[in-house]
Structure formats: C-alpha cells, structure tokens
Backbone as a printed PyTorch tensor [residue, N CA C, xyz], in Angstrom:
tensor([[[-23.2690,  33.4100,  15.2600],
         [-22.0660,  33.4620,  14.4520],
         [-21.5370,  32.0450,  14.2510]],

        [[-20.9080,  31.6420,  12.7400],
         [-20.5750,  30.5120,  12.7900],
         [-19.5910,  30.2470,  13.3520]],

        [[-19.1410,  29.0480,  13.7110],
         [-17.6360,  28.2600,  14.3370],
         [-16.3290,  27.9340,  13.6840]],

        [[-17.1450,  28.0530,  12.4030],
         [-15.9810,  27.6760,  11.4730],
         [-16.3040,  28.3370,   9.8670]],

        [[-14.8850,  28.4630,   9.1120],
         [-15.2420,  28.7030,   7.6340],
         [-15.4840,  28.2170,   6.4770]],

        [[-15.8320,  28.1010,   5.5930],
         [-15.5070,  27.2100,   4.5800],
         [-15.6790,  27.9490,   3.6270]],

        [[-14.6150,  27.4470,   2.5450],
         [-14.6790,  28.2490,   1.7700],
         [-14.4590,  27.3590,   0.2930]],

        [[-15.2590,  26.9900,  -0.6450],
         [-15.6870,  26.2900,  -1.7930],
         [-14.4860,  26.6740,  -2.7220]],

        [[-13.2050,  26.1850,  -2.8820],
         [-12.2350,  26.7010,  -4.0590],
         [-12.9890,  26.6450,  -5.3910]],

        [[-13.7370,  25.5200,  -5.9970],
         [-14.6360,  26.0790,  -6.6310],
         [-15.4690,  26.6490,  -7.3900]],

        [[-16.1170,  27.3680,  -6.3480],
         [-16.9860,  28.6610,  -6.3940],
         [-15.9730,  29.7090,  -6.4570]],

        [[-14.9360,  29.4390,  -5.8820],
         [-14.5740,  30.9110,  -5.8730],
         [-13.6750,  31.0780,  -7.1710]],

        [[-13.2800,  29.8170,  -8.3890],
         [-12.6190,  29.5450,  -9.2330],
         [-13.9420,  29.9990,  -9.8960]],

        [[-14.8180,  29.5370, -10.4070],
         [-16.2220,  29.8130, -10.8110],
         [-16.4620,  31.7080, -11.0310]],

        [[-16.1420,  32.0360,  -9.8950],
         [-16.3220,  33.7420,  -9.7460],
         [-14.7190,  34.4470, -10.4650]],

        [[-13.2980,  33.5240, -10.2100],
         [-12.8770,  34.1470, -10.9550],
         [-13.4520,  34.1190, -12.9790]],

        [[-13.8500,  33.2160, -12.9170],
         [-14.0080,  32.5420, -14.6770],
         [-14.7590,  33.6710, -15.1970]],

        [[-16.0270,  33.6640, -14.2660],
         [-16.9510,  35.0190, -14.5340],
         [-16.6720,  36.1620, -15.0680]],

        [[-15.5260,  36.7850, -14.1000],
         [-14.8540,  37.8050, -14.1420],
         [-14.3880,  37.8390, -15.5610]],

        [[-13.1900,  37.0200, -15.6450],
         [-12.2710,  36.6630, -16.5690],
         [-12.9950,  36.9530, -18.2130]],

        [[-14.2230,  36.0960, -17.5760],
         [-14.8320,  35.7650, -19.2840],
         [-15.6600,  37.5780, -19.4600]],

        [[-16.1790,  37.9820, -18.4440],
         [-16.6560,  39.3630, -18.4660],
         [-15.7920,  40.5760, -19.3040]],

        [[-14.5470,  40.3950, -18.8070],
         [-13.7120,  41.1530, -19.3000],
         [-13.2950,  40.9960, -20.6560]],

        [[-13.1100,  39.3970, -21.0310],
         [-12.7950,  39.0090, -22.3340],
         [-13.9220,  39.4850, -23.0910]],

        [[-14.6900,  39.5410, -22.6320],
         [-16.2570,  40.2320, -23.5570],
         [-16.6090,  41.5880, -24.0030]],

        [[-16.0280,  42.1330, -22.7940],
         [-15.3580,  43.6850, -23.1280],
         [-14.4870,  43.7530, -24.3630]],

        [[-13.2490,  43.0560, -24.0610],
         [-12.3740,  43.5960, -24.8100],
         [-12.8390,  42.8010, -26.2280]],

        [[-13.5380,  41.8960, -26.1400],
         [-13.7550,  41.4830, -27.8470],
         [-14.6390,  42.8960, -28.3450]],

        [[-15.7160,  43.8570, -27.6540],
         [-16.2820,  44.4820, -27.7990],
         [-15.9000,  46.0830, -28.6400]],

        [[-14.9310,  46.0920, -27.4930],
         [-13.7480,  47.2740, -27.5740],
         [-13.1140,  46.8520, -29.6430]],

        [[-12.5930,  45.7950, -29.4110],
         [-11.6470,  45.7170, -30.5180],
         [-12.3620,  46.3240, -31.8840]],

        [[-13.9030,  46.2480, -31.7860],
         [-14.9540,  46.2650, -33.2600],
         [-15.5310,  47.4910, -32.9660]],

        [[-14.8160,  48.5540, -32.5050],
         [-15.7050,  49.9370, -32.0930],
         [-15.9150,  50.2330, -33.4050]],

        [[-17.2390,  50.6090, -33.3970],
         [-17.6880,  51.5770, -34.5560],
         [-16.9650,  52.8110, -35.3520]],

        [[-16.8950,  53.0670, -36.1300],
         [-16.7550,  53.9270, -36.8070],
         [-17.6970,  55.0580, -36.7330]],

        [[-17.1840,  56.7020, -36.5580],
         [-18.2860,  57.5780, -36.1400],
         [-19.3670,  57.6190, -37.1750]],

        [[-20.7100,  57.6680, -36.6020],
         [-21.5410,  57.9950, -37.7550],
         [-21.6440,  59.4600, -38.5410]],

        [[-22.7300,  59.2850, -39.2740],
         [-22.5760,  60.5650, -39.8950],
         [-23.7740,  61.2040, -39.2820]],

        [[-23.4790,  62.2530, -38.3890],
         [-24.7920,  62.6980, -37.0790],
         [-24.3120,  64.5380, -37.4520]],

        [[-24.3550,  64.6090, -39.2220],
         [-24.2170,  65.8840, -39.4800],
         [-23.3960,  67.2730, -38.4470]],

        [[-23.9880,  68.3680, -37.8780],
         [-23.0830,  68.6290, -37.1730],
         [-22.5740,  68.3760, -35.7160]],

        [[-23.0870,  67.5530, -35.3430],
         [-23.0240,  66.6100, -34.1620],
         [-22.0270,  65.4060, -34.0360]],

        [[-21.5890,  65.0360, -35.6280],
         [-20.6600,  64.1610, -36.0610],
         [-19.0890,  63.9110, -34.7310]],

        [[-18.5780,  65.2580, -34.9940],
         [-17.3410,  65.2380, -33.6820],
         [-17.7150,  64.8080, -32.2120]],

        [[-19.1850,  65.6930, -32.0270],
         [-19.3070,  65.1170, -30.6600],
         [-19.5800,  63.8620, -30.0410]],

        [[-20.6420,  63.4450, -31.1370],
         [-21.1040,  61.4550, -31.1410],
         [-19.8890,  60.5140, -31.2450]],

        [[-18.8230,  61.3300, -32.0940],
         [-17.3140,  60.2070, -32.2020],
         [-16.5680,  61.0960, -31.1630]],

        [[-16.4540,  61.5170, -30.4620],
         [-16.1910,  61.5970, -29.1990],
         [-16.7720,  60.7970, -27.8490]],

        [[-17.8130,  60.6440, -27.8190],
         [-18.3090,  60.1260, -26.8890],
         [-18.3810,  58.5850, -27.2850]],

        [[-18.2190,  58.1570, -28.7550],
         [-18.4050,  56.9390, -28.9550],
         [-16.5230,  56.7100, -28.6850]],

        [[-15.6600,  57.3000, -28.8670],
         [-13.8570,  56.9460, -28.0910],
         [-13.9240,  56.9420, -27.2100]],

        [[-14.6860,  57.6360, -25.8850],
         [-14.7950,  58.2410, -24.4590],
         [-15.3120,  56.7390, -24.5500]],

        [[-16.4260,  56.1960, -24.6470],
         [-16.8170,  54.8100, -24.4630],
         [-15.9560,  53.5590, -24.4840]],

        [[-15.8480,  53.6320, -25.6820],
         [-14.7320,  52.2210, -25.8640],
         [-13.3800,  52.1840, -25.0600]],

        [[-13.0800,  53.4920, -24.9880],
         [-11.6230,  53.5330, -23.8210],
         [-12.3450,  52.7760, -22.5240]],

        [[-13.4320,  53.7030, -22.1800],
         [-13.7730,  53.3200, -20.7870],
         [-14.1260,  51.3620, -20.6970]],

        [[-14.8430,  51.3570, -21.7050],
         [-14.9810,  49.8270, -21.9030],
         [-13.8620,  48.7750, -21.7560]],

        [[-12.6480,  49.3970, -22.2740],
         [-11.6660,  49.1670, -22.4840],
         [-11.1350,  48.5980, -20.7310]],

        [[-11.0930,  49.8620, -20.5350],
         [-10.1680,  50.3570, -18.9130],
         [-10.9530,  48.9200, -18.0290]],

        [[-12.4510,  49.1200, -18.2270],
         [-13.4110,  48.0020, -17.4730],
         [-13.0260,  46.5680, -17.4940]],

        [[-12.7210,  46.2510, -18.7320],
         [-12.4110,  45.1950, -19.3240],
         [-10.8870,  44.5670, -18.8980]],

        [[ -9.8770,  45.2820, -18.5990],
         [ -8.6060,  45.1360, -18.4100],
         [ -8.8080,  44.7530, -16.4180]],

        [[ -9.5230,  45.6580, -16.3790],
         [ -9.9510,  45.9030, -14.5210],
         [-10.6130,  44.5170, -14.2670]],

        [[-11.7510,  43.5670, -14.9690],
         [-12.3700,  42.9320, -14.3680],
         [-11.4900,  41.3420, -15.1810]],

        [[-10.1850,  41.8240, -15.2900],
         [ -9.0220,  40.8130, -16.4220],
         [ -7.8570,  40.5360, -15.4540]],

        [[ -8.0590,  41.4550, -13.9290],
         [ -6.7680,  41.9810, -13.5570],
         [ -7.3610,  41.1270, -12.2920]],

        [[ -9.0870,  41.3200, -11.5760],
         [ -9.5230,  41.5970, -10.3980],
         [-10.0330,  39.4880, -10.8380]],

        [[ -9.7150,  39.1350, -11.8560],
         [ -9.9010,  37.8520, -12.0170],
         [ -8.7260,  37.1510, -11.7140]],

        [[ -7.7160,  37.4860, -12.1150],
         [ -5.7970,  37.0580, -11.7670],
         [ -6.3430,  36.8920, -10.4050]],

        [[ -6.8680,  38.3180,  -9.6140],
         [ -6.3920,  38.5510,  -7.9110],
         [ -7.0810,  37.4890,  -7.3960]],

        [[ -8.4230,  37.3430,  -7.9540],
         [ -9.0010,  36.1010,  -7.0960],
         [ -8.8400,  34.6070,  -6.9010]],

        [[ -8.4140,  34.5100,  -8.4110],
         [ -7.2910,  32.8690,  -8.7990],
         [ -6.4180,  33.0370,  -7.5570]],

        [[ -5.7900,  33.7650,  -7.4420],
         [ -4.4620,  33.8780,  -6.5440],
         [ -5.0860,  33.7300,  -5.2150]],

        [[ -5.6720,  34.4600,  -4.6490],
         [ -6.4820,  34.5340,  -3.4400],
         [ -6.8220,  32.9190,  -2.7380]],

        [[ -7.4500,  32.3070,  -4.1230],
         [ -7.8060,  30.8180,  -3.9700],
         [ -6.8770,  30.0120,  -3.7390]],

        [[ -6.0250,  30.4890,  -4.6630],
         [ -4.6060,  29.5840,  -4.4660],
         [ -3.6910,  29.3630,  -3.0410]],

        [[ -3.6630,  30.5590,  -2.9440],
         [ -2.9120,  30.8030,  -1.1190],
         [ -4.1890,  30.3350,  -0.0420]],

        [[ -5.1140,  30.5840,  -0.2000],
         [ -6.2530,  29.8350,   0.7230],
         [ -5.9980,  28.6840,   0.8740]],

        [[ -6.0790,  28.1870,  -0.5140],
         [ -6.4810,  26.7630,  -0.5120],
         [ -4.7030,  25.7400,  -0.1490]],

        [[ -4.0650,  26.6090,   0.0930],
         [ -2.3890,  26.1620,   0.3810],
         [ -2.2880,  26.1200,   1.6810]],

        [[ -2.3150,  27.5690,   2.5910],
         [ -2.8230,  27.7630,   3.7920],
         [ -3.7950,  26.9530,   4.8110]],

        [[ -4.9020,  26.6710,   3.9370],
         [ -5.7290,  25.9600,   4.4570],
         [ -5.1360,  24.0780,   5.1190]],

        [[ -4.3220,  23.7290,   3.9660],
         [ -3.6890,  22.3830,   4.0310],
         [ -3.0140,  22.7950,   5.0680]],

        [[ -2.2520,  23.5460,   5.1860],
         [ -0.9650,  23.8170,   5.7690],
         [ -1.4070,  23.8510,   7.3820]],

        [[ -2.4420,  24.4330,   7.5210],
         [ -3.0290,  24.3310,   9.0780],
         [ -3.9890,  23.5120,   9.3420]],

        [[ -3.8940,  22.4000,   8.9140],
         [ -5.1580,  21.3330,   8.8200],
         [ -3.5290,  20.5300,   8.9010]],

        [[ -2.4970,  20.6130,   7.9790],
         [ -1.3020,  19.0840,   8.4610],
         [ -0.6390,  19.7750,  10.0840]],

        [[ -0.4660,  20.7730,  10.3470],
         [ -0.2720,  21.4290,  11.7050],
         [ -1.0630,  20.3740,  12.8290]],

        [[ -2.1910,  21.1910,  12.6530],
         [ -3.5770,  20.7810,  13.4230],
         [ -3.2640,  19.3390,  14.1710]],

        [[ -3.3160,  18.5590,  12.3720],
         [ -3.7150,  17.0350,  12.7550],
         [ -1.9540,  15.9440,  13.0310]],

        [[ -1.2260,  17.3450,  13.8180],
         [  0.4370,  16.6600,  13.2790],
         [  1.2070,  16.2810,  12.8710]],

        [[  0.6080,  16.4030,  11.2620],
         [  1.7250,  16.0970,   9.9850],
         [  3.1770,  16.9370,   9.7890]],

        [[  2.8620,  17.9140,  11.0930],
         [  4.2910,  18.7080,  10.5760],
         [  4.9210,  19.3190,  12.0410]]])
C-alpha cells in the first residue's frame, strides 16, 4: 500500500473537460433530432422511440454536464485543502 497520495489537479481537470465536452455533444445532438420518418404503419411507433431517445440523450447529456461541475469542484477543494495542510504541516499557520 502506498504512503502517500497524489493527486494530478490536471488530470483530474482533463476528466472534468471530457465529461463536460461529452455532454456538450449530446446536447448538440439532442437539439437536431430527426423528424419521424415515414415507416408506414409503424410511423407512431419509430417517432416514439426516436422522442424516447433524444429525451434520454438529453437526460445523459445534462447528467455528464452536472457530474463535470462535481468534479471541477472536487479539484478545487482538494487542491485548497491540500495547501492548507501542507502550510499546517510545514508551519505557515
């Protein structure tokens, strides 16, 4: 087991961007939903499942928009924390 942690602000800025840009990709996706085709009498059910989609795309997109905020933040208090017991430590405070 290691002795100590480290933790790359970063990488872990890097993994929020990911996120961030993932979601933005969604929702550019979402915005250009298709129009139902014409799938004769099947028509209602294919534009059903093609709304059932884009919502869900949607919902995904907002989720991996939200779980990108949490990890910015995460980094942020780490990387605050981290100072904060490192000027402790070395008796800056």
């Amino acid at each position: 087991m290691a002795d100590h942690l480290h933790v790359d602000p970063e990488q872990i800025e890097a993994i929020a961007a990911r996120l961030r840009g993932s979601g933005d990709d969604l929702a550019s996706t979402t915005a250009g939903a298709p129009a139902a085709p014409d799938a004769g009498d099947a028509t209602a059910l294919v534009a059903g499942a093609l709304e059932r989609l884009t919502a869900s795309a949607a919902t995904l997109g907002a989720g991996l928009r939200e779980a990108a905020a949490r990890v910015s933040e995460a980094s942020r208090v780490y990387a605050s924390e981290d100072a904060g017991a490192a000027r402790r430590i070395g008796g800056a405070d």
